[in-house]
Structures are given as structure tokens and as C-alpha cells.
C-alpha positions as CSV (number, residue, x, y, z in Angstrom):
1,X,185.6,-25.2,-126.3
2,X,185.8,-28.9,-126.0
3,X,183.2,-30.8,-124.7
4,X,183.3,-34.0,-122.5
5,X,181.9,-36.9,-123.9
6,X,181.3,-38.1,-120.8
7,X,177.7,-36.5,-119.5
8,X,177.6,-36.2,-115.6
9,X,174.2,-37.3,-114.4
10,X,171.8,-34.5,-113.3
11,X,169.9,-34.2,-110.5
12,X,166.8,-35.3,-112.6
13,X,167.7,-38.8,-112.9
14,X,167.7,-39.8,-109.8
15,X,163.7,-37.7,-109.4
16,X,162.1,-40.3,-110.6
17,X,160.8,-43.9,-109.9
18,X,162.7,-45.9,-108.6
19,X,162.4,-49.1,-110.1
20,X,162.9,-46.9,-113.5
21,X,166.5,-45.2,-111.7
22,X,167.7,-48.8,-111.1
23,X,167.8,-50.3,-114.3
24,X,168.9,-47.3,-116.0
25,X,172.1,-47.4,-113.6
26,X,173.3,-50.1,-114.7
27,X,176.5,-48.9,-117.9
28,X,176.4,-45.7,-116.2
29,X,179.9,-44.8,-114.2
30,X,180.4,-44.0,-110.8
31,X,183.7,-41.5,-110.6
32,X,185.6,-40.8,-107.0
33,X,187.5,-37.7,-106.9
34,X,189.5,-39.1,-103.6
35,X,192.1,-37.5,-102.4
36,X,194.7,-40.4,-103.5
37,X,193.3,-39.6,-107.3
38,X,190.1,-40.3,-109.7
39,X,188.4,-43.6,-109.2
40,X,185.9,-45.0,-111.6
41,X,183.7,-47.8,-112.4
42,X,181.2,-49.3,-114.7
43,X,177.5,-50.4,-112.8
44,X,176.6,-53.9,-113.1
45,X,174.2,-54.7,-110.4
46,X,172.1,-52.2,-108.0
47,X,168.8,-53.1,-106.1
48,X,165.9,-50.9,-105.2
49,X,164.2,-50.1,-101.7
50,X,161.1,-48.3,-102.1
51,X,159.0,-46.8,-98.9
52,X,157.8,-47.2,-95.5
53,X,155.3,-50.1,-97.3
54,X,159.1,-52.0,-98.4
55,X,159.6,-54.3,-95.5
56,X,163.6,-54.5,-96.7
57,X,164.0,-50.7,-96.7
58,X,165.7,-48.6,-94.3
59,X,162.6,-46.4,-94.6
60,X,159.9,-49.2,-93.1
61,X,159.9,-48.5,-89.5
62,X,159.8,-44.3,-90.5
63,X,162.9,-41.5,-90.0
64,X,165.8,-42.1,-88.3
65,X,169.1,-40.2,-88.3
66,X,170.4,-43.1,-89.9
67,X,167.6,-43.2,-92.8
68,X,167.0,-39.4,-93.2
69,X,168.7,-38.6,-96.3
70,X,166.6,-41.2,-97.7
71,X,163.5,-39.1,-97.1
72,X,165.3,-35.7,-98.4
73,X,166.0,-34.4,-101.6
74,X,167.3,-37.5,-104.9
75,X,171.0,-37.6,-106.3
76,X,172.1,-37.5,-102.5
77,X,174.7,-40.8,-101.6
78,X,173.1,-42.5,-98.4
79,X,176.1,-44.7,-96.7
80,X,175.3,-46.9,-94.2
81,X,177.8,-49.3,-92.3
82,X,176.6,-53.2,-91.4
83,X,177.6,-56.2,-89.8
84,X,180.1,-54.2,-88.2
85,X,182.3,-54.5,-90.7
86,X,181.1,-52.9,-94.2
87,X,179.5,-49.7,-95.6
88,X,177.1,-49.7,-98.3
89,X,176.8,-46.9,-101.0
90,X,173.3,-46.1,-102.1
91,X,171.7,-43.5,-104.3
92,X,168.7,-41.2,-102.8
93,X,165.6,-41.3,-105.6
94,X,162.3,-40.1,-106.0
95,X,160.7,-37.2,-104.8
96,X,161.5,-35.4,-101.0
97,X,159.5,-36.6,-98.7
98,X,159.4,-40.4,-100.1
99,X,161.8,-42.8,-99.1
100,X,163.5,-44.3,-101.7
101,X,167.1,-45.4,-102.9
102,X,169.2,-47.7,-105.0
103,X,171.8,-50.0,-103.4
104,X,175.0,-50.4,-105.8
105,X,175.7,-54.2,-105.2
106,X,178.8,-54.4,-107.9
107,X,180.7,-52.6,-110.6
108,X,183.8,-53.1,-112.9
109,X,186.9,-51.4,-112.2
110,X,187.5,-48.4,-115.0
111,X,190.2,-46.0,-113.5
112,X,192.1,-46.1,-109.9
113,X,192.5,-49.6,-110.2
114,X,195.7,-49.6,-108.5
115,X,194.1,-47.3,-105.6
116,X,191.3,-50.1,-105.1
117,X,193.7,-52.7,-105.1
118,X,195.4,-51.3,-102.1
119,X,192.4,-50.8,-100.7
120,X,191.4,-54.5,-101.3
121,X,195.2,-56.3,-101.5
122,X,193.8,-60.2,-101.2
123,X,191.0,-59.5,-104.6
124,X,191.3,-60.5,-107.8
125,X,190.9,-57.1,-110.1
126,X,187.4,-58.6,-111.5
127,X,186.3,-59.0,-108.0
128,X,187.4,-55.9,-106.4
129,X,184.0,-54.3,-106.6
130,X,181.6,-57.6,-106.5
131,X,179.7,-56.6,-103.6
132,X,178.2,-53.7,-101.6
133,X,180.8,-53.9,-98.5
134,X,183.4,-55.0,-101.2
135,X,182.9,-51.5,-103.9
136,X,183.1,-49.1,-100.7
137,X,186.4,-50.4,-99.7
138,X,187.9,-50.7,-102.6
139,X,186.6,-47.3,-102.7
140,X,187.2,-45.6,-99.7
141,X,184.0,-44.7,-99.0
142,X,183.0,-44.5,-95.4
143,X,180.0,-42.6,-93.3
144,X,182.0,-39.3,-93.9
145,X,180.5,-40.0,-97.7
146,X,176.8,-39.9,-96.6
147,X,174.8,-37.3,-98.0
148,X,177.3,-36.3,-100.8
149,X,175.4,-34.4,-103.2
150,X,175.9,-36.7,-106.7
151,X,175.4,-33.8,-108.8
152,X,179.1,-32.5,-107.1
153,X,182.5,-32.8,-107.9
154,X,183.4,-35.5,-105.1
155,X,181.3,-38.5,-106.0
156,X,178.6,-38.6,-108.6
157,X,177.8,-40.8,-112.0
158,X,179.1,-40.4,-115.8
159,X,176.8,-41.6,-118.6
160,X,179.1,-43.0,-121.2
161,X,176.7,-44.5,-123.2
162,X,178.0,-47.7,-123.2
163,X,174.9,-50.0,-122.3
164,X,174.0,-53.3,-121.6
165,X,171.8,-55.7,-123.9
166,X,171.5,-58.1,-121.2
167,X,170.0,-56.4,-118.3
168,X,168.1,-59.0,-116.1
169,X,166.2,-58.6,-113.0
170,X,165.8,-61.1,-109.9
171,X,164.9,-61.1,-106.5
172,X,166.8,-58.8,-104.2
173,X,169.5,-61.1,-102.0
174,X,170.9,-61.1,-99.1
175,X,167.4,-60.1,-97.2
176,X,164.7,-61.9,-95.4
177,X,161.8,-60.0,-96.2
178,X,160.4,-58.7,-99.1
179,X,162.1,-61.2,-101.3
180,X,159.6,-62.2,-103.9
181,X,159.7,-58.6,-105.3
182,X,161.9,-58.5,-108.5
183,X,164.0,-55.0,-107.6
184,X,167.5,-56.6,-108.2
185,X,168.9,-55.6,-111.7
186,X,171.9,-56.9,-113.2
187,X,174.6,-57.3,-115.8
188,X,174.2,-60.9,-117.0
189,X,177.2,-60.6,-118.9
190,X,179.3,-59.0,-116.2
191,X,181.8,-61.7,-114.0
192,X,181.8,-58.6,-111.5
193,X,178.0,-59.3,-110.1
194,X,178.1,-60.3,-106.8
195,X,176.2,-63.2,-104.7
């Protein structure tokens, strides 16, 4: 029997502290079984939003029907669409009952390039995944994505140990409050990070 080298992230991963989830995302893989074929990409920049007590979080003004996957069960995809225009991917962490996710902000293109460049015609391969609204459609992911269970076979995240020695973290951007907290990790090394 052979055996993948190639672990799939269990539900586990994403039960645990935030802050702790989002810098240990980034060298992990996200993998897309979409219809059109397997997508896959290397993390390079995520941000955390933690709680009702986050003023940048979905969570801070309580439960929504937009927000409520955030307050169920981790390794759940919350996708939410902005500006009219983009969807964002995050990933559900922490315990049920406590608000919490992790915003993929960029990644490098590993398989399904081709797929993501028809998705994104006018992008330059590096930059096909260099921001939140820029990964989803060069993904294909859309609101019919939220609350895909990660730990599936549709959309979930590969550990192929390949880290990252130059793991940085700065303020989140792109927000107006809550800036002065330090939740944004990154790739230095990586000409995918976005902003």
C-alpha cells in the first residue's frame, strides 16, 4: 500500500488558537478538486480575525447568517463576497461557539495553473493568487463554497512539509479598525504576497 507524502490537514489543526493556525498555514497547500480538474497552491500570506472583542472581524457585531459558520465547528471554509465584486476564502478555527477564522490573502500557483489563468486571463502567473478577491477567482470559488468541510474531498489543505524560514508578521491591511494588532503573517520571500 503506498502512502501519500502529502498529509491532508485534520480537523485538529484548525481547533486551536488562532493566531497559532495562521502562522502555521503559511507552506501548507490548499488543493481544489473543481470540476475542470485539481487546483493547488502553496500559502504565503493569511490574516487572523478573532471574536466579537476583534473590531475587524465578521464576528464583532454577534451572528449573522453571513458570519455563522464562523461560530460553528473549525476546518469549515467561510466565503464571503465584498465590494460587490470579490469573494474571500477563509478558514473556521478555534473551538464552536467562538468566532474565529483565518483569511487567505495570497498563495503560489502549484497545479491547475492553466485553469487559473483562464480564470484570471489579464495576470501574470506569479500574481494570479496575490490577493484575497484575486485566489478565489483564479480559483473558482464562490458563496456555493461556504461552509465546505476542509477535512473533505472538495477543498481542504495538504502539509507538504516544505516551510518557510522567513515567516514575518505585520499589521493586518486593507482595514480601518483594529490595525495596530500584528495578525497578518507572511512569506517574506514570496513575490506572490499581496498589498
Amino acid at each position: 500500500m503506498s502512502v501519500s507524502k502529502n498529509k491532508k490537514l485534520p480537523r485538529s489543526f484548525y481547533d486551536r488558537p488562532t493566531l497559532d493556525v495562521a502562522g502555521d498555514l503559511i507552506g501548507k497547500f490548499i488543493v481544489y478538486d473543481s470540476p475542470g480538474g485539481r487546483l493547488s497552491a502553496k500559502i504565503v500570506e493569511v490574516e487572523a480575525y478573532i471574536g466579537t472583542d476583534d473590531p475587524a472581524c465578521h464576528a464583532a457585531r454577534g451572528k449573522t447568517r453571513r458570519n455563522a459558520v464562523m461560530f460553528g465547528k473549525p476546518g469549515f471554509a467561510y466565503v464571503y463576497f465584498i465590494y460587490g465584486m470579490y469573494y474571500c476564502l477563509n478558514f473556521v478555527t478555534e473551538k464552536e461557539g467562538h468566532a474565529a477564522a483565518v483569511l487567505l490573502r495570497a498563495a503560489e500557483p502549484s497545479e491547475g495553473i492553466d485553469i487559473m489563468k483562464q480564470n484570471s486571463p489579464r495576470q501574470k502567473q506569479h500574481r494570479l493568487l496575490s490577493g484575497p478577491g484575486k485566489f478565489c477567482r483564479s480559483f473558482g470559488l464562490t458563496r456555493d463554497h461556504n461552509e465546505l468541510d476542509l477535512t473533505g474531498d472538495i477543498l481542504y489543505l495538504e502539509d507538504h512539509r516544505i516551510g518557510s524560514s522567513n515567516i514575518i508578521r505585520t499589521p493586518r491591511i486593507g482595514i480601518n479598525h483594529g490595525t495596530e494588532l500584528l495578525w497578518r503573517f507572511c512569506d517574506a520571500d514570496s513575490e506572490a504576497i499581496s498589498g
